[in-house]
ZAMARGU-4260 file (C-alpha; in steps of 0.2 Angstrom, whole numbers, plus 5000, padded with zeros to 4 digits):
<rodrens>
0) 5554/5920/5322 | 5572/5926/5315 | 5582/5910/5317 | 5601/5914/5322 | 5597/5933/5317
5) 5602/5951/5322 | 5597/5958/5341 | 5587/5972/5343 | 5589/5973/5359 | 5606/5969/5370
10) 5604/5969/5389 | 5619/5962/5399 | 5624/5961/5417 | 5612/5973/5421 | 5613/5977/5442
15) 5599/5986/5453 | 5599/5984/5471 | 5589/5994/5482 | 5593/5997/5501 | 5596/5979/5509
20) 5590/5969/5493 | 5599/5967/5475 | 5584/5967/5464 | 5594/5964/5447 | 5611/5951/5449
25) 5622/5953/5434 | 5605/5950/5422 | 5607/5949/5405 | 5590/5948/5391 | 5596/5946/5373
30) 5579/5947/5361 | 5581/5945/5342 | 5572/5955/5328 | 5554/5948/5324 | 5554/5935/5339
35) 5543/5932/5354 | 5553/5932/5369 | 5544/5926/5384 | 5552/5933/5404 | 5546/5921/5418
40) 5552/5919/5436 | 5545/5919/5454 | 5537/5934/5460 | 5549/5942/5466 | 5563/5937/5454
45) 5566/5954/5444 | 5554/5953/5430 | 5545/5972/5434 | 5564/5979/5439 | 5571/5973/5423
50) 5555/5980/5414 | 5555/5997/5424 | 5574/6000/5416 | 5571/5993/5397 | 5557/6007/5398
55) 5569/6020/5406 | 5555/6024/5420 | 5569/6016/5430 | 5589/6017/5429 | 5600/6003/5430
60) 5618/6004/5444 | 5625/5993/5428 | 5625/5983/5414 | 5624/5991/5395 | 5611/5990/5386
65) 5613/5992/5365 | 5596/5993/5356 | 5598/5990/5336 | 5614/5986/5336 | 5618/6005/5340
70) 5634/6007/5354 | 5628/6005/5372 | 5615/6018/5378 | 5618/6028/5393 | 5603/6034/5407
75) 5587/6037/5397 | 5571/6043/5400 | 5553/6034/5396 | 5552/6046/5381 | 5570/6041/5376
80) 5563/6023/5375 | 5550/6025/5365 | 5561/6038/5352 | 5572/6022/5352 | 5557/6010/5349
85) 5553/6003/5366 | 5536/6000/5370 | 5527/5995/5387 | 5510/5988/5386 | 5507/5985/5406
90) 5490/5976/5417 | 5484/5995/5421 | 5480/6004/5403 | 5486/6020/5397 | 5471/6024/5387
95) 5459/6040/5392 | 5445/6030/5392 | 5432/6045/5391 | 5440/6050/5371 | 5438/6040/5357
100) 5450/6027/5349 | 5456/6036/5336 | 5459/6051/5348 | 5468/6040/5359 | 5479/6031/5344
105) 5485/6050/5339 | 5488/6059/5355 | 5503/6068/5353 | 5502/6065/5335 | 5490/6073/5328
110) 5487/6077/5310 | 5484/6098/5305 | 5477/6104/5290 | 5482/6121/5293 | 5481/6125/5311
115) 5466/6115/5312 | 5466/6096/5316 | 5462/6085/5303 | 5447/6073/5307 | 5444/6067/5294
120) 5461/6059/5289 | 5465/6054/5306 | 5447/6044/5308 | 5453/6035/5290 | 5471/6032/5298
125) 5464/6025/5312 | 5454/6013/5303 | 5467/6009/5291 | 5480/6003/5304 | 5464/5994/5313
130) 5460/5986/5297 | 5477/5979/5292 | 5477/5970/5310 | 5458/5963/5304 | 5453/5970/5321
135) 5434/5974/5324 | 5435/5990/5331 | 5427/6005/5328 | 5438/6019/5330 | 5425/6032/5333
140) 5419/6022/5347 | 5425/6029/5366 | 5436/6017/5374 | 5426/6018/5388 | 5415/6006/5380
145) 5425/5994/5374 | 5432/5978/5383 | 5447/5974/5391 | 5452/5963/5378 | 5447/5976/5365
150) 5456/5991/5376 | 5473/5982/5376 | 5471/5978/5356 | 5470/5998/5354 | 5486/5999/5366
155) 5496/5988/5353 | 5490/5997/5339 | 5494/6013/5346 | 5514/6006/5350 | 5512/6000/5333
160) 5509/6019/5327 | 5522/6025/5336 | 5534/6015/5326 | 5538/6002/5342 | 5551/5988/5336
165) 5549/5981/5354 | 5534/5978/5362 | 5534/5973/5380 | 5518/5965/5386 | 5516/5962/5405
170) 5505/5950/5410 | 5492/5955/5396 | 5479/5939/5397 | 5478/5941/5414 | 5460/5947/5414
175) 5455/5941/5396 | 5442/5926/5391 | 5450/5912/5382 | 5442/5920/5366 | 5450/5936/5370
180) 5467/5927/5370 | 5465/5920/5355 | 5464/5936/5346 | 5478/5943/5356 | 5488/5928/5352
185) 5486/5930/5331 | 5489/5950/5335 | 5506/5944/5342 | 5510/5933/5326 | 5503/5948/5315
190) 5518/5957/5323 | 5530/5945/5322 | 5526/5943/5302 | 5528/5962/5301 | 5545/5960/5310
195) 5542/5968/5325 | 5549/5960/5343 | 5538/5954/5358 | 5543/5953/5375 | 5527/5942/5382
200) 5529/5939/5403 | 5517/5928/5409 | 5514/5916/5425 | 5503/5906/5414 | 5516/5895/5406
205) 5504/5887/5395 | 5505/5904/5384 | 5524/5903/5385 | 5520/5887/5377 | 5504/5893/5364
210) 5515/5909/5361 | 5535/5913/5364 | 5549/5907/5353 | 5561/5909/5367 | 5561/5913/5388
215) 5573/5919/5395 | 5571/5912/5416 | 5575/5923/5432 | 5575/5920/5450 | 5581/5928/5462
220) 5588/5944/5454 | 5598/5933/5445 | 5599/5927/5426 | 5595/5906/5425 | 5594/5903/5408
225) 5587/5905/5389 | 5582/5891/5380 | 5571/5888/5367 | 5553/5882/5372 | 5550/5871/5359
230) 5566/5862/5369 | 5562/5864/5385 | 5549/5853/5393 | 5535/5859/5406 | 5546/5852/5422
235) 5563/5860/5419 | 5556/5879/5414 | 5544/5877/5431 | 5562/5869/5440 | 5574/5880/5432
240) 5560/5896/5440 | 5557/5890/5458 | 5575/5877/5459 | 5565/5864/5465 | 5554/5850/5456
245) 5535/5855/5460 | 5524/5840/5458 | 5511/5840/5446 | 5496/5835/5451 | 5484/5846/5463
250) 5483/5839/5482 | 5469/5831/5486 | 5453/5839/5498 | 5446/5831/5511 | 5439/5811/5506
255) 5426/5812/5518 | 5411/5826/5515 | 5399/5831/5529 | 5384/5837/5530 | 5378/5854/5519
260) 5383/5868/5525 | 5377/5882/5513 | 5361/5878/5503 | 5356/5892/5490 | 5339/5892/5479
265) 5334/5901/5468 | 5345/5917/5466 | 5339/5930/5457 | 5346/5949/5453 | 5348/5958/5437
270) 5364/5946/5432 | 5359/5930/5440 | 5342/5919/5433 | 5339/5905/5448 | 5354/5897/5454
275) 5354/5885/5466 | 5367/5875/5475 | 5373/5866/5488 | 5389/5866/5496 | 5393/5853/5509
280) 5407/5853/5525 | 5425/5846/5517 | 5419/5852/5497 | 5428/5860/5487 | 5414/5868/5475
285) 5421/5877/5459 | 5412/5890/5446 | 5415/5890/5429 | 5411/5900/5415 | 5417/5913/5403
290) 5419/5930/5408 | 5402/5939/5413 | 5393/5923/5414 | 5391/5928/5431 | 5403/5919/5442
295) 5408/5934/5450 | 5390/5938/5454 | 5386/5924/5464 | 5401/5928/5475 | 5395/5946/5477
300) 5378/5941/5482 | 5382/5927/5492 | 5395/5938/5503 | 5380/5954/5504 | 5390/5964/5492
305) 5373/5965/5478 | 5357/5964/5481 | 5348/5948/5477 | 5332/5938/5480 | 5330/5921/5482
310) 5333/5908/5497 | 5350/5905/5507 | 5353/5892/5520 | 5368/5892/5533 | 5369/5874/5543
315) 5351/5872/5540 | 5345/5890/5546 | 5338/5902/5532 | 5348/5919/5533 | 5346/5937/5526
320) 5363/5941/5519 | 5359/5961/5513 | 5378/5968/5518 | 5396/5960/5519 | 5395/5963/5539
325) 5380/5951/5539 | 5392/5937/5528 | 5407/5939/5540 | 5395/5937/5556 | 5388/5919/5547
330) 5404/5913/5546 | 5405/5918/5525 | 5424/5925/5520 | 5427/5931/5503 | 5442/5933/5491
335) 5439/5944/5480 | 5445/5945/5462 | 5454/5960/5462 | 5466/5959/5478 | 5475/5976/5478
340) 5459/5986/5475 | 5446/5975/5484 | 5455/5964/5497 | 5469/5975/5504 | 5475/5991/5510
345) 5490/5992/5501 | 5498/6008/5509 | 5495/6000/5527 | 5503/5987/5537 | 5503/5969/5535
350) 5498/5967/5556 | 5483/5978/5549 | 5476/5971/5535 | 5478/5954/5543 | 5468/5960/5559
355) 5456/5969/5551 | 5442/5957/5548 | 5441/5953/5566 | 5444/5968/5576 | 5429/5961/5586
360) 5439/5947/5596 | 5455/5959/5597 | 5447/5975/5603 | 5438/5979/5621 | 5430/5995/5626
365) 5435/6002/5608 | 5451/5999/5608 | 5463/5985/5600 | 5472/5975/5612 | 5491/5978/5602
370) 5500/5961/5614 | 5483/5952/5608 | 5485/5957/5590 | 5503/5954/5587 | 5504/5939/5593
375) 5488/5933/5583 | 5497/5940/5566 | 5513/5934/5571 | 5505/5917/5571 | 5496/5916/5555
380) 5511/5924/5545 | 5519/5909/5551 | 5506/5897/5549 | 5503/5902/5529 | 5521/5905/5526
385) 5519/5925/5521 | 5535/5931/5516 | 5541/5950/5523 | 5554/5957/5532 | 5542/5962/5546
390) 5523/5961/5550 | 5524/5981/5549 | 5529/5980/5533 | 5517/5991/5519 | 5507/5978/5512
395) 5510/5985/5495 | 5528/5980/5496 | 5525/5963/5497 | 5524/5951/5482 | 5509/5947/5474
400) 5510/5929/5479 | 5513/5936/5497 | 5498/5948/5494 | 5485/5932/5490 | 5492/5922/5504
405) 5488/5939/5517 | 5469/5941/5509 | 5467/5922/5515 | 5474/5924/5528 | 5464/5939/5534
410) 5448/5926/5533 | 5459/5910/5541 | 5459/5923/5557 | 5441/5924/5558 | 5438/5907/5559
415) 5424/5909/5543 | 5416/5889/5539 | 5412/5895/5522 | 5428/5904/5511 | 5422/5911/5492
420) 5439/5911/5484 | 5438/5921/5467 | 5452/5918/5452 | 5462/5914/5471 | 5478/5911/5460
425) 5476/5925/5446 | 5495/5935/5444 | 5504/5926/5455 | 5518/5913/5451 | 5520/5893/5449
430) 5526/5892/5467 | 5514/5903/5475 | 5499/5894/5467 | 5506/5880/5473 | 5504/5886/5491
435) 5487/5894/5489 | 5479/5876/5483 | 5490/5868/5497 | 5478/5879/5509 | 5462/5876/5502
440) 5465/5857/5502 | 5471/5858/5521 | 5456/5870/5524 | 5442/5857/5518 | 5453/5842/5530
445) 5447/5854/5545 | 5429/5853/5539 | 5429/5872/5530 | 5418/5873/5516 | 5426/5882/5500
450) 5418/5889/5483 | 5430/5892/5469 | 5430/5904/5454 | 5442/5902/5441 | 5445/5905/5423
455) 5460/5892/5422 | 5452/5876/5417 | 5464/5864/5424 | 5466/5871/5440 | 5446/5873/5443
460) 5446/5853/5436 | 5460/5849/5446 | 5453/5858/5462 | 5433/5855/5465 | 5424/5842/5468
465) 5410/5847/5458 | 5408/5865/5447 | 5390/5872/5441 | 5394/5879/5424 | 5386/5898/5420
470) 5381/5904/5403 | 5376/5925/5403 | 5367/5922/5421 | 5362/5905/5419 | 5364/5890/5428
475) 5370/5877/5412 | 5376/5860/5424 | 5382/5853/5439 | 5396/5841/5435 | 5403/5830/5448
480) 5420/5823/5447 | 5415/5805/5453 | 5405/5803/5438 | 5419/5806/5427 | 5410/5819/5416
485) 5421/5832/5420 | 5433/5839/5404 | 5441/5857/5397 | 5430/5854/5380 | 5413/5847/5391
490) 5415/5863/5400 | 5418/5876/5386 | 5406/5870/5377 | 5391/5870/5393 | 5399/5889/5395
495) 5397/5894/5379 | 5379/5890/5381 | 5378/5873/5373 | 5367/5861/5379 | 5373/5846/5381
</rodrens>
């Protein structure tokens, strides 16, 4: 970090308001040379407005903004920003995945050897500025085959190539193994020893923590405050985002568990190896592992969505679960990992894609009953707490908090006694997860069986009553919390495939 040092970048009372909402209140983001700057708030609280107008994809009603020290910049383009030295590295990649990585770090800037392109040097290129990150990359390789983690590693290099001063990373560990963000993590302080400046947003405030110099808070639309982390304690940076003290510990599922209500043996496909389980009424029953162990897997299979062999018991009645209409008639709901592209219909109605998973009890004849439906959705968006200005609202348009609290929801309506929650709290903020872990503790006390996927240690400790641990499609252990074997180092070494 640079101390007391120059800025490179200089944002102040910057103001955005859209019809009816002030997205941006008078917001100011001060970042010195060679720093890591974490941007946390609330979903909700202006982080992506505030990103959209650094990169110039969006343009600010007011506010000034000097890069460099240079005099105030006027309305500029995304090109602009990245002529200036402003790069964004977002959760969606901008890489073509079907060329190569070295055809992907030059795009645009191509090396010629006459009028012909130069191969040869750019291949070299490549691996040069690969090398001098000590990356293990290929860079002949298609990025089509490399991992995310791996993917989002070429995305840096590439800003790096393009001469970015200021890299804005927006929530990029959100779908990487804690391996992955390790490497990430010394790729960041590769970039602050080469004197380059990181804006790191992130709802995991452990990484503010692991990671940022500063963070700069927002709620609201509105500037809180910047501190230095190493100054400001776990408490006040989650008080100073949501205003209120959140307690924390995780609330408690039911005391009481009843009798088994899903009982699987022996599960079998091409990424699972003979998994059994049981989950009992009241449980909370969480999944661990790294990513690809098969976590995921078993949620699919369970829920119809891949093909498996084996046995599966619901209430002690063996069922054939080939398709997700089988699942949801059994009583199975499922919360899928990826919410915007597998859980919702994000360019329809909240009243729809609450109703939509139980059209059955809303419709006769082939038609929905509209009275019956509305005031079935009025009731669960009040009942869960769903923020939006209307339940015929674009579901797109809501939060992401709000977006996880409606794909729960949506299985809440169909009165489902066994829920698969999958990384239930992934992208969503401090408050919101909160919520969502509310739900699930008042869903056991009604009897509700849940399974839980999560790669956040502390919260899949915190939440289950017992986790099986997976390792590459293998079932590793069992561990239940009452025996007190249950710890972040136990379980990383069992998912790494450790037997111990």
């Amino acid at each position: 970090m640079s101390g007391d040092g120059e800025f490179i970048l200089e944002a102040k009372n910057i103001c955005k308001s859209y019809p009816g909402v002030q997205a941006l209140d008078n917001v100011s983001l001060c970042v010195r040379k060679g720093e890591t700057h974490a941007l946390v708030g609330e979903n909700g609280a202006g982080k992506s407005t505030l990103i959209k107008i650094l990169s110039g994809s969006l343009q600010r009603d007011a506010g000034e903004i000097r890069f460099e020290g240079a005099p105030p910049v006027g309305a500029y383009s995304p090109q602009k920003a990245l002529d200036m030295g402003i790069s964004v590295i977002y959760q969606e990649f901008n890489l073509l995945p079907q060329m190569t990585v070295e055809e992907n770090l030059h795009l645009g800037r191509e090396f010629k050897k006459s009028i012909f392109l130069d191969k040869k040097a750019m291949l070299e290129h490549a691996g040069h500025v690969i090398g001098e990150f000590n990356l293990d990359i290929d860079p002949s390789a298609r990025v089509s085959e490399l991992s995310a983690a791996l993917r989002q590693m070429v995305e840096i290099v590439k800003a790096v190539l393009n001469d970015s001063k200021l890299l804005i990373m927006d929530e990029p560990s959100a779908s990487l193994s804690n391996r992955e963000m390790e490497t990430l993590f010394r790729l960041i302080r590769e970039l602050r020893k080469k004197g380059r400046s990181v804006i790191y947003i992130s709802h995991r405030l452990e990484e503010i923590y692991e990671i940022a110099d500063r963070v700069t808070i927002l709620r609201d639309g509105k500037y809180i405050t910047t501190r230095e982390v190493a100054s400001l304690s776990r408490n006040e940076l989650i008080k100073n985002m949501v205003g209120y003290d959140i307690p924390d510990t995780y609330p408690l599922p039911a005391k009481e568990k009843g009798d088994v209500v899903i009982s699987v043996s022996n599960l079998c496909n091409e990424k699972l190896k003979e998994i059994s389980f049981d989950v009992r009424s009241g449980e909370i029953f969480g999944i661990g592992g790294l990513v690809g162990s098969g976590r995921t897997e078993i949620a699919r299979a369970l829920f119809g969505a891949d093909k498996c062999e084996g046995r599966v018991e619901i209430k002690g009645r063996p069922v054939d679960i080939r398709h997700p209409r089988d699942a949801i008639r059994m009583g199975v709901g499922l919360v899928p990992e990826e919410r915007k592209t597998q859980g919702l219909l994000l360019n329809m109605s909240v009243a729809v894609n609450l109703s939509l998973a139980c059209l059955g009890k809303l419709s006769r004849f082939m038609f929905v009953d509209k009275r019956k439906e509305k005031k079935l959705v009025d009731s669960y968006v009040s009942k869960v707490n769903i923020k939006t200005p209307s339940v015929y609202q674009l579901t797109g348009n809501l939060s992401g908090g709000n977006q996880q609290k409606l794909v729960v929801t949506k299985w809440l309506a169909t009165d489902c006694d066994i829920m698969i929650f999958d990384e239930p709290t992934r992208g969503i903020d401090i408050g919101a997860k909160q919520e969502i872990y509310r739900l699930m503790s008042d869903l056991t006390k009604t009897g509700r069986s849940i399974i839980v996927i999560s790669s956040e240690l502390p919260e899949l400790i915190g939440m289950s009553d017992r986790i099986l641990i997976m390792y590459e499609g293998c079932q590793m252990k069992i561990l239940d919390k009452k025996n007190g074997d249950i710890s972040q180092e136990y379980i990383m070494a069992l998912a790494s495939g450790e037997r111990v």
